[in-house]
C-alpha positions in Angstrom: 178.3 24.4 -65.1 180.9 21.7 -65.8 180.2 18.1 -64.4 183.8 18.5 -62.8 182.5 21.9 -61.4 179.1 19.6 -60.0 181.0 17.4 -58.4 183.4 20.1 -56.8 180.5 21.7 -55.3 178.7 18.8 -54.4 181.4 17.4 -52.8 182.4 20.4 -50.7 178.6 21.4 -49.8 177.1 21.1 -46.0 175.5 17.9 -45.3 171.7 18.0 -44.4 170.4 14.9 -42.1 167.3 15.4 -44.3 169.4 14.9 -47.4 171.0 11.8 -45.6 167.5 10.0 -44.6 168.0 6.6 -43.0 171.7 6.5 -43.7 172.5 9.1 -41.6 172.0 6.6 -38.5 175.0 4.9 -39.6 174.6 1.6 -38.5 178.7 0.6 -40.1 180.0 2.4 -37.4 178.1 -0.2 -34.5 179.1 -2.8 -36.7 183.3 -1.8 -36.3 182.6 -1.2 -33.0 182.6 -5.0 -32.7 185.5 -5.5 -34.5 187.5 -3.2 -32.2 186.3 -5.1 -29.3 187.3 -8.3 -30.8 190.8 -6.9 -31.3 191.2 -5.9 -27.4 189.6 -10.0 -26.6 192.7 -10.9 -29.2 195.4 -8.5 -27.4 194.4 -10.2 -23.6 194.6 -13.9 -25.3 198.3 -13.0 -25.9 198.7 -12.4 -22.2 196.4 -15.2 -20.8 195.9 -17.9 -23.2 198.6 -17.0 -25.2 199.2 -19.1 -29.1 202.7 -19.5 -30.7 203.5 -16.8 -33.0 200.1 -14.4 -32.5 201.6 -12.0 -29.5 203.6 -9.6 -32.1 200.5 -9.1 -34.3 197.6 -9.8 -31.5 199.3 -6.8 -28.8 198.1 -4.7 -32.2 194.6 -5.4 -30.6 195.2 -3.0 -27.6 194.9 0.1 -30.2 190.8 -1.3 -30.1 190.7 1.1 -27.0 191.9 4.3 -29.0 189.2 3.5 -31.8 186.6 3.8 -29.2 188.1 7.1 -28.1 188.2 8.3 -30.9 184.7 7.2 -32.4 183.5 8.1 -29.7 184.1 12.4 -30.4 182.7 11.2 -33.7 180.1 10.2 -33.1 178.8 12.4 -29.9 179.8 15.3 -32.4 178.1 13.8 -35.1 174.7 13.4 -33.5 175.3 17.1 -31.3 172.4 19.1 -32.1 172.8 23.3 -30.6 171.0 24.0 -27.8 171.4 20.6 -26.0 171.5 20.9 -22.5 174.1 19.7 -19.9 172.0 18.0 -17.5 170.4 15.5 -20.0 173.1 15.1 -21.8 174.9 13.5 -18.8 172.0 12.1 -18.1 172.0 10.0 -21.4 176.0 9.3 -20.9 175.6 8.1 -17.3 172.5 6.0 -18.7 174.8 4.6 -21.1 177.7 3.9 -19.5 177.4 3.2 -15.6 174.8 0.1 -15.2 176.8 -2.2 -17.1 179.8 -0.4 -15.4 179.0 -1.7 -12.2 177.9 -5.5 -13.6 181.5 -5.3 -15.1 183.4 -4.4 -11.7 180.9 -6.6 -8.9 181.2 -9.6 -11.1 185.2 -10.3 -11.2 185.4 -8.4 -7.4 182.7 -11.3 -6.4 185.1 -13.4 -8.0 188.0 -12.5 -7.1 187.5 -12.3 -3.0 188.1 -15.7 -2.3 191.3 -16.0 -3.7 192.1 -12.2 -2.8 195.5 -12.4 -0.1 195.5 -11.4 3.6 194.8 -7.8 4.0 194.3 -7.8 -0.2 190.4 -7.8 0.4 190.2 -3.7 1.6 192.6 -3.3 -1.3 190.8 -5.0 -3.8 187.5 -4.0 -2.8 188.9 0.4 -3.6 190.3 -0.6 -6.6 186.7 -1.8 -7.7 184.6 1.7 -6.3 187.2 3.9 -7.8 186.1 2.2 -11.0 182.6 2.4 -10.3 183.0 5.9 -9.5 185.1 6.4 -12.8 188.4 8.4 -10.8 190.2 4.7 -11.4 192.2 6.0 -14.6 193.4 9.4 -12.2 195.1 6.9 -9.5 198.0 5.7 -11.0 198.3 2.4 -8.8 194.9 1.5 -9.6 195.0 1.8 -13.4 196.1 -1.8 -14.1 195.4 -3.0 -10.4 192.0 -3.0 -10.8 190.3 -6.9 -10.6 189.0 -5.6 -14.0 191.7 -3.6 -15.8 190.0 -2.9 -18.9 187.5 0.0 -16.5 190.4 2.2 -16.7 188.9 3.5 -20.0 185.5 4.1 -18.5 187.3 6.5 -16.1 188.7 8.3 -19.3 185.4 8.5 -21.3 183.7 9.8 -18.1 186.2 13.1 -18.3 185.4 13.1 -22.2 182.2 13.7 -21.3 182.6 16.1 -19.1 183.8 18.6 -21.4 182.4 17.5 -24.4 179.4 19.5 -24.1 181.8 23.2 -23.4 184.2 22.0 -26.2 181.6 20.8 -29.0 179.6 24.2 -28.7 182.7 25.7 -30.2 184.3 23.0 -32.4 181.1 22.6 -34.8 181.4 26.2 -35.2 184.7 26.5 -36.6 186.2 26.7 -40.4 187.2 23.7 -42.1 190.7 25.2 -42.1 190.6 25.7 -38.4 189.1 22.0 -37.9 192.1 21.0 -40.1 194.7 22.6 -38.0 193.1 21.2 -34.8 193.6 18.0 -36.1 197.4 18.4 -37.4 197.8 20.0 -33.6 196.4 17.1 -32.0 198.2 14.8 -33.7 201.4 16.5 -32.7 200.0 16.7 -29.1 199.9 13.4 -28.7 203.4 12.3 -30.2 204.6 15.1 -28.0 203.2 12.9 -24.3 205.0 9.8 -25.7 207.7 11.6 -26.8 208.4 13.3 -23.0 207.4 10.3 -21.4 210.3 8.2 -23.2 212.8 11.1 -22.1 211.1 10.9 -18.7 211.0 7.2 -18.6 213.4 6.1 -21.0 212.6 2.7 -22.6 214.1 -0.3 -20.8 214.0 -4.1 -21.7 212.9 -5.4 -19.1 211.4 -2.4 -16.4 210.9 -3.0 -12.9 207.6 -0.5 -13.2 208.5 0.4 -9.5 208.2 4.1 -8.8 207.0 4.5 -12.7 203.7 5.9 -12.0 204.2 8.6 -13.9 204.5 6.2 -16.9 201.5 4.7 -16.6 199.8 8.1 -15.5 201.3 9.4 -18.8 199.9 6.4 -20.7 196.5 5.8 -19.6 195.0 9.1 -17.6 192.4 10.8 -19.1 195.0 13.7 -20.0 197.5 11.5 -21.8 194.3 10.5 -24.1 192.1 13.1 -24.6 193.6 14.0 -27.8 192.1 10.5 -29.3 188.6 11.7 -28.4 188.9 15.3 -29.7 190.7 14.2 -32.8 187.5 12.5 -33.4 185.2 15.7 -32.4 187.2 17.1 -34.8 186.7 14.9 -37.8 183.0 14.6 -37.1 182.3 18.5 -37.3 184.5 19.0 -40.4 182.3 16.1 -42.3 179.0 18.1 -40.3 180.8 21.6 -42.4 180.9 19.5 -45.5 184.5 18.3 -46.2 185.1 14.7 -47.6 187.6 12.4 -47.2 189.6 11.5 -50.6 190.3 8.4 -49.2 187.5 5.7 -49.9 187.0 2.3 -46.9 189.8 0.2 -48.7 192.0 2.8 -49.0 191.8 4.2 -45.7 191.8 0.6 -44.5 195.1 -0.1 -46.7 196.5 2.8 -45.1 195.5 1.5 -41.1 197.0 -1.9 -42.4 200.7 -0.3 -43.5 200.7 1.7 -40.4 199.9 -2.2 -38.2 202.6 -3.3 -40.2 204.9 -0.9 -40.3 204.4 -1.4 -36.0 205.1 -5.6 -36.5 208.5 -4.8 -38.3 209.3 -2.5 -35.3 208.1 -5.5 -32.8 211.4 -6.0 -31.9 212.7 -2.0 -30.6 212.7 -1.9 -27.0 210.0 0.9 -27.2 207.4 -1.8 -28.8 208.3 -4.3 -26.0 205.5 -3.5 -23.3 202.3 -1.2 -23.9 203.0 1.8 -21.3 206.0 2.7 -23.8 204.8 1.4 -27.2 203.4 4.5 -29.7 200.1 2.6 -30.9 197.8 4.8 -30.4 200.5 7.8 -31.9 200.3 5.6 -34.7 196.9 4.3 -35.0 194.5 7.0 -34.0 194.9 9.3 -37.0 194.4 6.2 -39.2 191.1 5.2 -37.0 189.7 8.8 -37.6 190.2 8.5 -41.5 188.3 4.4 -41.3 185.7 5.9 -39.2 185.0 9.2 -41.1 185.3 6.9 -45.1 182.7 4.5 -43.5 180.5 7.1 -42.2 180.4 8.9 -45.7 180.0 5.6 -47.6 176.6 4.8 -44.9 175.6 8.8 -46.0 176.0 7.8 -49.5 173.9 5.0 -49.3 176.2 2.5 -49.8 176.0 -1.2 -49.0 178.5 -2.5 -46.3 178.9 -6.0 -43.9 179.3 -4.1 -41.6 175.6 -2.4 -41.5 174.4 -6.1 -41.5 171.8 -7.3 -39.0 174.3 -9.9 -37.7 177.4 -6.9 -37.5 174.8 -4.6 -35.5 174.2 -6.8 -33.3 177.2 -7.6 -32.2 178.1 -3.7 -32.6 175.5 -3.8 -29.8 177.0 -6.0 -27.2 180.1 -4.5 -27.7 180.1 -2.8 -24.9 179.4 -5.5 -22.4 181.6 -7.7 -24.3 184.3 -5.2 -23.6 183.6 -5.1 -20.1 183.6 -8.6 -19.4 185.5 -10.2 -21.7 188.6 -10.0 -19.7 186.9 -11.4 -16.9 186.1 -14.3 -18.6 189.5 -14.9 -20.0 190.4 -14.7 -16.2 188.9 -17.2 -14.8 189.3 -19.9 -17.4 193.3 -19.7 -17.7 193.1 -19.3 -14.2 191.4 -23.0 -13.9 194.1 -24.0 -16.5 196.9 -22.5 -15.6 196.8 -22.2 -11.7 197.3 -18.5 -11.4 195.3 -16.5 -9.2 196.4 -13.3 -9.7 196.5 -10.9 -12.4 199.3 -9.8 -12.0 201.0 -13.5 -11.9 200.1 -13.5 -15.8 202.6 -10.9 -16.3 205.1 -11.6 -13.9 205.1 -14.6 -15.4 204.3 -15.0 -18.5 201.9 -18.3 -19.6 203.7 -20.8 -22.3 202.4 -20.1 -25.5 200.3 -23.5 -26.6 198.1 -24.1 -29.6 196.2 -26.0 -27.0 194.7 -22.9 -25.5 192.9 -22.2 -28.9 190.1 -23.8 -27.6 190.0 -22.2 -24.1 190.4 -19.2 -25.8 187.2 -19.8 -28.7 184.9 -21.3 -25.6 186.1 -17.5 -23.7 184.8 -16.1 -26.8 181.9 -17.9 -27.1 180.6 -17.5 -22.9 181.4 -14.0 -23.5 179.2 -13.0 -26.3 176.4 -15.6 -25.0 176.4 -13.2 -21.7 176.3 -10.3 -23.5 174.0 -11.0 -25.9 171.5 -11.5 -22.7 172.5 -8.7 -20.6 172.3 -6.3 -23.9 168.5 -8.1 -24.2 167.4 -8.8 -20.3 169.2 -5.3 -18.4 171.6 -3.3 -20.2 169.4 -2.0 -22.9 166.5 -1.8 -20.8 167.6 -0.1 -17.7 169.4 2.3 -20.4 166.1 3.1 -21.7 164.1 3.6 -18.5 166.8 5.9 -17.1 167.3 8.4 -20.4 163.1 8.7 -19.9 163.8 10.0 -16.5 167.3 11.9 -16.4 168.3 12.0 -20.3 165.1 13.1 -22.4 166.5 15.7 -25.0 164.3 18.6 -26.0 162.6 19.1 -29.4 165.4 18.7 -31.5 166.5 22.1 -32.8 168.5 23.1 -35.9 172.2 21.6 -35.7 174.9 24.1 -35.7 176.4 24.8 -39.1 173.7 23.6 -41.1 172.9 20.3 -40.3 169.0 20.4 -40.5 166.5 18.0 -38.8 163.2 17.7 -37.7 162.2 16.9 -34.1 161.4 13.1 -35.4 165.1 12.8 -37.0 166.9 14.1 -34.5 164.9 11.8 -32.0 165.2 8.8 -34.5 169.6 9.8 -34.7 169.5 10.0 -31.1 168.2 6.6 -30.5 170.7 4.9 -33.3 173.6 6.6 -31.7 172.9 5.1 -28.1 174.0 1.9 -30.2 176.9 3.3 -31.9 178.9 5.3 -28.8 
């Protein structure tokens, strides 16, 4: 056999976890988690301690929530294993998700009360159980109303869940050339929302967002961003079938890169002026599931990568809080400095943009990953732990659909590594 013949095959053959070994928990993927959550701190210093000249490239930051969509189908695909049942399964998701969930919504609610306005309390107080409850992202008028916007995606990933068991029983059983369609389809899917939402709502300067609900239901429901997470299912069962990305990390990074800039030349089109109309995640989640999948094959094949670092892990790791609370921390110090109370002052009227709120926005950055880092250590983590024991323990791991063989010690070992990564 030619070595050009090797290669083709080797390339093209099924991936075995066994084959993989240690790699196949790959870390890289915590460690970006981090930088997409640094990206969506970066996106809310534009609104609330906004810098001269940063708000055209840091908005960019808001696409940090599609990457998390859509590594998340990667990497609940990734580590799906046939036979699974529901009940733990949601077990392990609610485990994951909801205890920090709730620390994320009492904390700016508790904070938020004082200032709240006459009659605002009862308001308020809904706003905060619908995202406790996760429905928040199905009420239009609570979306962005919330005391903690950023819980709308919670409310989106709890839906993911719902059907990701149903719809990765027969994803990771389809043809590459199927998976490869599903993806093209998808793609077009979502171009087609924004698409009928700008004939629907067509792009204005400055909108009113009065009797727009449908625009912001069409933007960040669970139904106008499914595709994201799917896209990723997708990619993560046609690497499981054996198909490998031709683009390496730099190049697929290079590519993410053009299509960011590509975006920042547009900054000035009406349709790029406020999030609920701009195409970023159109753009950027097709280029997220090419970063995701070239780093997850370079981890399988062993390579080296800052990003798998102890330091990057880490920080993968309180990513989630950080997400969570890192608007809340923004809050409350440009509240102290600028004298709004509200958050919806900060973008009814937008804060001057002063290289004097560097600082307020570096000590943000700093109280929020100090928290984190302790509530990751002191409850998240634990509490996580004690509750998949009692409502989220997987069987003996079986045989992977389509190939993918491990033993009841990997697939216990992968299924500990991915609580860190999702």
């Amino acid at each position: 056999m030619s070595s050009s013949a090797r290669k083709r095959e080797s390339s093209s053959a099924p991936l075995r976890t066994s084959e993989a070994g240690p790699a196949s928990r790959l870390h890289s993927l915590t460690g970006l988690r981090w930088i997409a959550a640094l990206a969506v701190f970066l996106s809310h210093v534009s609104t609330l301690l906004p810098l001269p000249g940063t708000k055209t490239v840091f908005v960019l930051g808001s696409s940090g929530v599609t990457f998390f969509f859509v590594l998340s189908g990667f990497v609940l695909t990734w580590t799906y294993m046939a036979g699974d049942r529901v009940g733990p399964f949601y077990g392990r998701r609610f485990a994951r998700i909801w205890p920090m969930l709730a620390i994320g919504v009492l904390i700016p609610l508790l904070l938020q009360l004082p200032d709240a306005m006459p009659g605002q309390s009862g308001t308020l107080t809904l706003m905060a159980l619908s995202s406790v409850l996760v429905y928040q992202a199905w009420v239009p008028t609570y979306i962005l109303g919330s005391t903690n916007p950023v819980t709308w995606s919670l409310a989106c990933e709890a839906f993911f869940y719902a059907i990701f068991p149903f719809v990765a029983k027969y994803t990771v059983r389809r043809s590459l050339r199927w998976l490869g369609g599903a993806a093209v389809v998808l793609v077009l899917v979502g171009w087609g929302i924004k698409l009928w939402l700008w004939d629907a709502y067509p792009p204005s300067p400055r909108p009113a967002f009065t009797g727009m609900d449908g625009l912001i239901f069409g933007t960040y429901s669970p139904i106008a961003r499914v595709w994201e997470f799917l896209l990723g299912m997708v990619a993560a069962a046609a690497v499981r079938k054996g198909w490998r990305s031709p683009l390496g990390v730099k190049q697929a990074t290079a590519l993410l890169a053009t299509g960011f800039f590509v975006l920042w030349l547009l900054r000035a089109e009406t349709w790029r002026q406020y999030i609920a109309y701009d195409a970023l995640s159109q753009v950027s989640a097709p280029l997220y599931a090419l970063v995701v999948v070239a780093v997850a094959q370079r981890d399988l094949a062993g390579g080296a990568s800052w990003l798998s670092t102890k330091p990057m892990v880490a920080l993968g790791e309180w990513s989630y809080a950080f997400y969570l609370l890192h608007f809340t921390v923004l809050f409350e110090i440009s509240s102290a400095v600028s004298g709004r109370k509200s958050i919806i002052e900060f973008y009814m009227r937008p804060v001057q943009a002063s290289w004097s709120n560097a600082g307020w926005a570096v000590l943000a950055l700093a109280i929020t990953i100090a928290v984190c880092a302790l509530l990751y250590r002191l409850f998240e983590r634990p509490v996580e732990k004690w509750l998949r024991a009692r409502i989220g323990r997987r069987a003996a791991a079986r045989v992977p659909a389509q190939g993918i063989q491990a033993t009841a010690t990997e697939g216990r070992r992968t299924e500990s590594s991915s609580a860190s990564t999702e």
